[in-house]
Each structure stands twice: as structure tokens, then as C-alpha cells.
KOLPA-401164 format. One line per field, with one value per residue (C-alpha): y, x, z; residue number from 1; chain. Coordinates in nm, 3 decimals. Each point is the difference from the previous one (the first is absolute). Example, Ala and Ser with C-alpha at 12.3 -4.5 7.8 and 13.67 -1.06 7.14 Angstrom:
2
north = c(-0.450  0.344)
east = c(1.230  0.137)
up = c(0.780  -0.066)
nr = c(1  2)
kette = c(A  A)
END
This chain:
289
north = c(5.893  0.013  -0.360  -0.088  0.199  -0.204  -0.287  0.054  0.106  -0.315  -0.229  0.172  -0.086  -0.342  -0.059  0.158  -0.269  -0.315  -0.278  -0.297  -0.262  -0.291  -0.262  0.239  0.326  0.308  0.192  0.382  0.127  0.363  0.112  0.383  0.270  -0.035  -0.273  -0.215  -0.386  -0.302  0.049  -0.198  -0.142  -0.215  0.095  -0.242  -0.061  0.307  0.291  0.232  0.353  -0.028  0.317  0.076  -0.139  -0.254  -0.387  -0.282  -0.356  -0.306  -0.318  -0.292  -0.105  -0.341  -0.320  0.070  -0.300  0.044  -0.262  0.048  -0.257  -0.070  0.067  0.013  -0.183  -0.064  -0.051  -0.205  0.280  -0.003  0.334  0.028  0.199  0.076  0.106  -0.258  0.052  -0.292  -0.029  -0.136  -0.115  -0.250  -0.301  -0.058  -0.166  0.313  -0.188  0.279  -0.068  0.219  0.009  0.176  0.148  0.140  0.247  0.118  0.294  0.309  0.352  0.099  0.328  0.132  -0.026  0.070  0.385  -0.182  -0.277  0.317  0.205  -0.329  -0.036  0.298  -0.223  -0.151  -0.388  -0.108  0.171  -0.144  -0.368  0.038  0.143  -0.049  -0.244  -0.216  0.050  -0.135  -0.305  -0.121  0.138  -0.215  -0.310  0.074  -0.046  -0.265  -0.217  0.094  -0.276  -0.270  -0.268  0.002  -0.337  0.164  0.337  -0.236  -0.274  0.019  0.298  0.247  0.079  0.061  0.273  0.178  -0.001  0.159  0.281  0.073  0.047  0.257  0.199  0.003  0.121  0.246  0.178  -0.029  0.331  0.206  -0.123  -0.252  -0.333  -0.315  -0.290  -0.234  -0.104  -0.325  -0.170  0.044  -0.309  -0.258  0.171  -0.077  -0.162  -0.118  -0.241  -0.210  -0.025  -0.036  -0.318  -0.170  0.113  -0.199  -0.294  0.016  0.007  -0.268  -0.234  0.075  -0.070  -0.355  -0.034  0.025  -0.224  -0.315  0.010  0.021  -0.302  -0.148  0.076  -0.147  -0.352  -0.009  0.034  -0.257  -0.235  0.088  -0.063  -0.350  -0.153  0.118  -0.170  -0.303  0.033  0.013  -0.290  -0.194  0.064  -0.065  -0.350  -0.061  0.126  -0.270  -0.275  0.069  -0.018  -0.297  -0.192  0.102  -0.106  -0.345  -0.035  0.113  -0.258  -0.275  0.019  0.044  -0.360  -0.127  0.087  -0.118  -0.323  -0.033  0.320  -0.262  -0.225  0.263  0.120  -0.303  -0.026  0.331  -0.103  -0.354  -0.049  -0.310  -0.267  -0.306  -0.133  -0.198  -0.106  -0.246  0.062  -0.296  -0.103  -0.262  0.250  0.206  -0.104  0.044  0.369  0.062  0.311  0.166  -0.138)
east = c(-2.027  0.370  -0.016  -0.108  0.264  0.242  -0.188  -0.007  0.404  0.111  -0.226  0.153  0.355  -0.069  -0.117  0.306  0.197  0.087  0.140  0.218  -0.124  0.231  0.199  0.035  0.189  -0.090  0.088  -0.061  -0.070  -0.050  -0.126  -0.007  0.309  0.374  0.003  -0.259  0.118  0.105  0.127  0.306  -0.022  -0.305  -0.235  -0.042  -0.346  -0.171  -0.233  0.123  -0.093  -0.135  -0.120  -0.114  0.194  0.141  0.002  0.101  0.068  -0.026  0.219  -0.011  0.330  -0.133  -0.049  -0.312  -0.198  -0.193  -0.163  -0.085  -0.303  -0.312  -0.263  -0.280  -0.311  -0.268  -0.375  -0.244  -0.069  0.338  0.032  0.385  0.120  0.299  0.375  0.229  0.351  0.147  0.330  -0.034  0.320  0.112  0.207  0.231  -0.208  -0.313  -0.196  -0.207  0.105  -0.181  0.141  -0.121  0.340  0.060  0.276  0.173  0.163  0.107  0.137  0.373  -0.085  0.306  -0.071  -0.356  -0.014  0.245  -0.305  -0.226  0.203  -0.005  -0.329  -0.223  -0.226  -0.105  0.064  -0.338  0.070  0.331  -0.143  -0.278  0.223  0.406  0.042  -0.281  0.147  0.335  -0.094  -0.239  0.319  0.227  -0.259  -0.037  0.391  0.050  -0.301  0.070  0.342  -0.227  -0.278  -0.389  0.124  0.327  -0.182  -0.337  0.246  0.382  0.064  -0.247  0.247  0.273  -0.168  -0.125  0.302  0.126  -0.251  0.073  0.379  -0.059  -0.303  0.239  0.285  -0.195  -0.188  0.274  0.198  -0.310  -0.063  -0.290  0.104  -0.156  0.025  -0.197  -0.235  -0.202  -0.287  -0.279  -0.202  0.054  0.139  -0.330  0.060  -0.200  -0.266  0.130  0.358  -0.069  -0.197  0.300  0.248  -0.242  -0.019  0.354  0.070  -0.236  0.193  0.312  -0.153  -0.117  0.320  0.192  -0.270  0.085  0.369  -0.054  -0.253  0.267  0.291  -0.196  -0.068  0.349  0.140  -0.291  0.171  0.372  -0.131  -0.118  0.258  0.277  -0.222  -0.034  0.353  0.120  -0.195  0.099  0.381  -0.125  -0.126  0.346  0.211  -0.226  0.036  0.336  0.100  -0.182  0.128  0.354  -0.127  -0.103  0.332  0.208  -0.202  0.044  0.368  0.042  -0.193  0.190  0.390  -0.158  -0.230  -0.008  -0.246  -0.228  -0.011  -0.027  -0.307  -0.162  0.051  -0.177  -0.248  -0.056  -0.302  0.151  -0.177  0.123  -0.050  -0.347  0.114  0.287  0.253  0.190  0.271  0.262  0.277  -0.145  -0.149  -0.379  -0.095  -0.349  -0.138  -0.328  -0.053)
up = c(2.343  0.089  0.122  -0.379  -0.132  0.141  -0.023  -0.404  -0.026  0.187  -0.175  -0.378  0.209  0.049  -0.380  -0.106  0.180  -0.085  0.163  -0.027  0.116  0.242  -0.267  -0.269  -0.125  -0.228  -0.234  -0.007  -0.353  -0.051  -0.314  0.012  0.085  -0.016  0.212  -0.188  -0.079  0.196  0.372  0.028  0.310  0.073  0.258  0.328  0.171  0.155  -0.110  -0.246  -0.133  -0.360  -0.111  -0.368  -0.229  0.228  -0.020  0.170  -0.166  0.282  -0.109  0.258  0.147  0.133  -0.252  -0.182  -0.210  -0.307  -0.217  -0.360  -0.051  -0.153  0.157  -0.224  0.052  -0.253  0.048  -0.221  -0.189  -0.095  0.236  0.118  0.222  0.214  -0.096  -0.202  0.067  -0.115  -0.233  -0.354  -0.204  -0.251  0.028  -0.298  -0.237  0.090  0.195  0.264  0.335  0.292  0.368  0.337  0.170  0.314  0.104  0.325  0.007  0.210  -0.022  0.089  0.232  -0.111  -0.389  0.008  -0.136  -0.280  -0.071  0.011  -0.289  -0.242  0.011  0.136  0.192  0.312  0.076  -0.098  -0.368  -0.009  0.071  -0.250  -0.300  0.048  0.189  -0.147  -0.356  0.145  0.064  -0.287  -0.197  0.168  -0.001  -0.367  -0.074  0.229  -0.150  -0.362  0.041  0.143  -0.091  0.150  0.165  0.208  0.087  0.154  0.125  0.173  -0.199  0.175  0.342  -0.272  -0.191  0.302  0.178  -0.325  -0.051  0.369  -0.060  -0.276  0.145  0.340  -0.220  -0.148  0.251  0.288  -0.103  0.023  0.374  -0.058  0.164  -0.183  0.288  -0.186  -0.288  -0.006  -0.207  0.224  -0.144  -0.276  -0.346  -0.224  -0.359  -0.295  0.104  -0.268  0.085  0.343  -0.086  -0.202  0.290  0.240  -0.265  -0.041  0.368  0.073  -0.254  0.147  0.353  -0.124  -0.136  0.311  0.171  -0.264  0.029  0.374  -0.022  -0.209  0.204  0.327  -0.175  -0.116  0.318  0.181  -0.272  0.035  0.398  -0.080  -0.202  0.248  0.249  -0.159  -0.076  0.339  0.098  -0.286  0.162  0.308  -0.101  -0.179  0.290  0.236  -0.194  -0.080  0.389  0.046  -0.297  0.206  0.333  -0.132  -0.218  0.361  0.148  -0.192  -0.035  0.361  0.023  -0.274  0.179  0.328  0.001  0.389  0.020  -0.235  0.333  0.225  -0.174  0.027  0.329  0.085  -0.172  0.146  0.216  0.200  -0.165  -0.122  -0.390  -0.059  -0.357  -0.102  -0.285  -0.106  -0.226  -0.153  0.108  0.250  0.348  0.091  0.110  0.201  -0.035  0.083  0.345)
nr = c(1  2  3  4  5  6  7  8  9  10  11  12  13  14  15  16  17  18  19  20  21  22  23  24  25  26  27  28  29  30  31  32  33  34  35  36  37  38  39  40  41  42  43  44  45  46  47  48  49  50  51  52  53  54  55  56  57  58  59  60  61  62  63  64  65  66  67  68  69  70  71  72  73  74  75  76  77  78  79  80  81  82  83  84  85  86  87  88  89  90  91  92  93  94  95  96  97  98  99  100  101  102  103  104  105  106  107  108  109  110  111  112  113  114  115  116  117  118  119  120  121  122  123  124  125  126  127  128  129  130  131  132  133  134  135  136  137  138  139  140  141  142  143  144  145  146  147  148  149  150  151  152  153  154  155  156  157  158  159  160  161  162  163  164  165  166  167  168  169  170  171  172  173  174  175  176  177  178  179  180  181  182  183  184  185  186  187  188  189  190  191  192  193  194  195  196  197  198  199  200  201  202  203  204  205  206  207  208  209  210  211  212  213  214  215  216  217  218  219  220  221  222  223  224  225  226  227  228  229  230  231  232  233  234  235  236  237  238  239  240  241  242  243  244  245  246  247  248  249  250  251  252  253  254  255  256  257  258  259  260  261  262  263  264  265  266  267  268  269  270  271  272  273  274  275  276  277  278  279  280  281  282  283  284  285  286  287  288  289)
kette = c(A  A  A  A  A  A  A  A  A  A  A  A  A  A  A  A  A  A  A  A  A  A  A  A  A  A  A  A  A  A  A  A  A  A  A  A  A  A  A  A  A  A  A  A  A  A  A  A  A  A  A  A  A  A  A  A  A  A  A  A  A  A  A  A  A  A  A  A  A  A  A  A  A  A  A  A  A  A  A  A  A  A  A  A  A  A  A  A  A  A  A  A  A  A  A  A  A  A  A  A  A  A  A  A  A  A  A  A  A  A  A  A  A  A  A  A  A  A  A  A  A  A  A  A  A  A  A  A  A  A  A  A  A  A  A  A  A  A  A  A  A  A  A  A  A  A  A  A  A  A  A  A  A  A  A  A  A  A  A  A  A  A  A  A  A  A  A  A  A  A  A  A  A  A  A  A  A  A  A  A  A  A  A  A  A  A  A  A  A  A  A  A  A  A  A  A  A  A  A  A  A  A  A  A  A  A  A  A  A  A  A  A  A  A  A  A  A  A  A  A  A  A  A  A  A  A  A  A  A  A  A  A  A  A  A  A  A  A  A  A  A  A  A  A  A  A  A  A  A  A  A  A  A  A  A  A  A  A  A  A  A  A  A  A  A  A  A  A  A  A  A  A  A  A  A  A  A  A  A  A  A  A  A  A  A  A  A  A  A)
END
């Protein structure tokens, strides 16, 4: 009997404990006496003594990750379930633009009983409500200044980076550290302006692909005619060398006729004339012999 005695008062001890687990801190809130509030000083990881009347808040101190998506799935019946989490805003001209978006974020050990007195929650609640709020706020400002076309296209790292900045600057004096926030799929837009940005794109695409077509058979032509121009000089700068030659040639013969002889002499095969050349004034030549 005594052995369940004890048994029963340490298991009532161990479920008025509670304990903080490794990667996180916690804040003691007591809620009845002279001493009941927020404990300062934020509680490492062990086993503490929570009695009646006694709480303790865990906030994780490593990077966490949430992702605010949808997830609902719908049968043939039209039967849908699962949570949808995703952000809805307007570009400027009202179009309904939905997003999934993930967050990383972590808890300043220091500042945590500070996070707790803001918002009287655990992280979980501050995810779901605060912090969630923060952001579609700051995608609806940063959207509201901007056209379906920028926020789907080149535009979409600039707004995100920009709701980042402000829910950083927002939450970082109550001890919540925003690392990052990211689109964690495509942004979805009208089916209907999605189809003329495609169009549109695929124009410009074709586009680019003519002027490169035409910029490749302009060059293949510029490539030709300074071919055929640089054989055409070619040609000129030949013929123009052996027009000189010839003219050298010639008047080299013409200042000295005794290279005339000696040409015909190397050229002479040693036989004698066979054919007879007369004249009144000349004497009788045989040649060809």
C-alpha cells in the first residue's frame, strides 16, 4: 500500500513538470499570486516545477520552416478536402493573384518572454495569426504598385524581397527573427492572362529568332562579297606584277640586244638550216637542216 502511495505522489510530480525540450527556450507564466505574469528571464532546456497555475511557453531557437499552401484536393463528387493556406492579393489594376509562401524563422532566446507578452501565444499561434497577417499585408502593399505581368514575370523576386524587409522590420524588436520568405511554387494568375502572356512571349521569341535568321544571312553575305573581293584584288595584284615583269623584261632586251643572241643560242639544238632565204641585197641563208 505504501509502495502505491509513493508510486501515486511521484507520478502527480512528474505531471506537474514540464520540460524544455533541446533547441528551444521557455517562458514561465504564472497566472495566480503576487508573482503572477511573465518571468523575465527565459528558461533553458531541463525539467521544471509547474504547479497549479503554472505555464510554460516553448519557442524554438533553431531556424524553423513553415509553408502556407494549398493543399486541398477535390474528388469527382466535387468532395474537397484538406487546408488551403495560400495568399490572395491584387495587382494594380485588381486582378486576384494567389501564391504558396514559405518562411524561415527563429526565436532570439534572449527576447522570447518579450515575443510572449505581445502576443500571449505559443509559436504555432503566432505563425497561424501574426505573423501570417504580416506578410499577406506586406504582399498586399507591395503588389497594389505593380501589373499582373511584373508580379508573374521579373517583378516577382522584387516584391518578395520587399515584403521580407518590412515583416523583418517589424517583428525584429519583439525577438522573432525572419531569415527568409520565398514563393514556394509558381504565383498562379488568371487563366486568361496567362494565355496572352504566353502568346505574347511566344511572339517575342519568334521575333528574336527572325532578326537572328536575318542577322546570320547578312553576315554569310557580308562573308561572300569580301571574299570575292579579296580575290578580285588578288587577280589585280597578279596581273599587275606580271604586266611589270614582262614590261622589265622587255626593256632589258630592248637596252641590250646581245642577250637576243644569247637566247638563241641556248636554245639551238646544233642543227644546220634545211631552207634557203635569198635576196637582191642580202646573201642566201639555210636554215632548217
Amino acid at each position: 500500500m505504501k509502495k502505491l502511495i509513493i508510486l501515486a505522489l511521484a507520478s502527480c510530480a512528474l505531471a506537474a513538470c514540464s520540460r524544455v525540450e533541446p533547441g528551444h527556450v521557455g517562458v514561465k507564466v504564472e497566472r495566480y499570486g503576487s508573482a503572477a505574469g511573465v518571468q523575465d528571464k527565459a528558461l533553458g532546456v531541463g525539467t521544471y516545477w509547474t504547479g497549479i497555475g503554472t505555464d510554460i511557453y516553448e519557442y524554438p531557437i533553431y531556424t524553423s520552416n513553415y509553408a502556407w499552401t494549398n493543399e486541398t484536393r477535390c474528388d469527382d463528387q466535387n468532395t474537397c478536402t484538406g487546408a488551403n493556406e495560400e495568399f490572395s492579393f491584387q495587382d494594380k489594376s485588381g486582378l486576384i493573384v494567389t501564391a504558396d509562401v514559405s518562411i524561415a524563422y527563429r526565436v532570439d532566446p534572449v527576447k522570447a518572454p518579450i515575443l510572449f507578452q505581445k502576443y500571449r501565444t505559443d509559436m504555432a499561434g503566432i505563425v497561424a495569426a501574426p505573423l501570417r497577417n504580416a506578410v499577406r499585408s506586406a504582399l498586399v502593399d507591395g503588389a497594389s504598385g505593380m501589373s499582373v505581368e511584373e508580379i508573374y514575370g521579373a517583378g516577382k523576386t522584387k516584391l518578395i524581397n520587399q515584403a521580407l524587409a518590412n515583416v523583418r522590420r517589424y517583428f525584429e524588436p519583439f525577438g522573432l527573427h525572419v531569415e527568409q520568405l520565398y514563393w514556394a511554387g509558381p504565383i498562379r494568375i488568371p487563366q486568361s492572362i496567362l494565355d496572352q502572356i504566353n502568346a505574347r512571349t511566344k511572339n517575342e521569341q519568334q521575333a528574336l529568332a527572325a532578326q537572328a535568321n536575318v542577322a546570320t544571312v547578312k553576315a554569310n553575305a557580308e562573308a561572300a562579297v569580301a571574299k570575292a573581293s579579296g580575290e578580285a584584288d588578288a587577280t589585280k595584284v597578279k596581273a599587275i606584277a606580271e604586266a611589270e615583269a614582262i614590261r622589265i623584261r622587255a626593256q632589258a632586251l630592248a637596252n641590250n640586244p646581245k642577250i637576243v643572241g644569247y637566247e638563241w643560242v641556248q636554245k639551238w639544238d646544233g642543227a644546220m638550216p634545211n631552207t634557203v632565204y635569198c635576196s637582191s641585197s642580202q646573201p642566201c641563208v639555210q636554215t632548217g637542216q
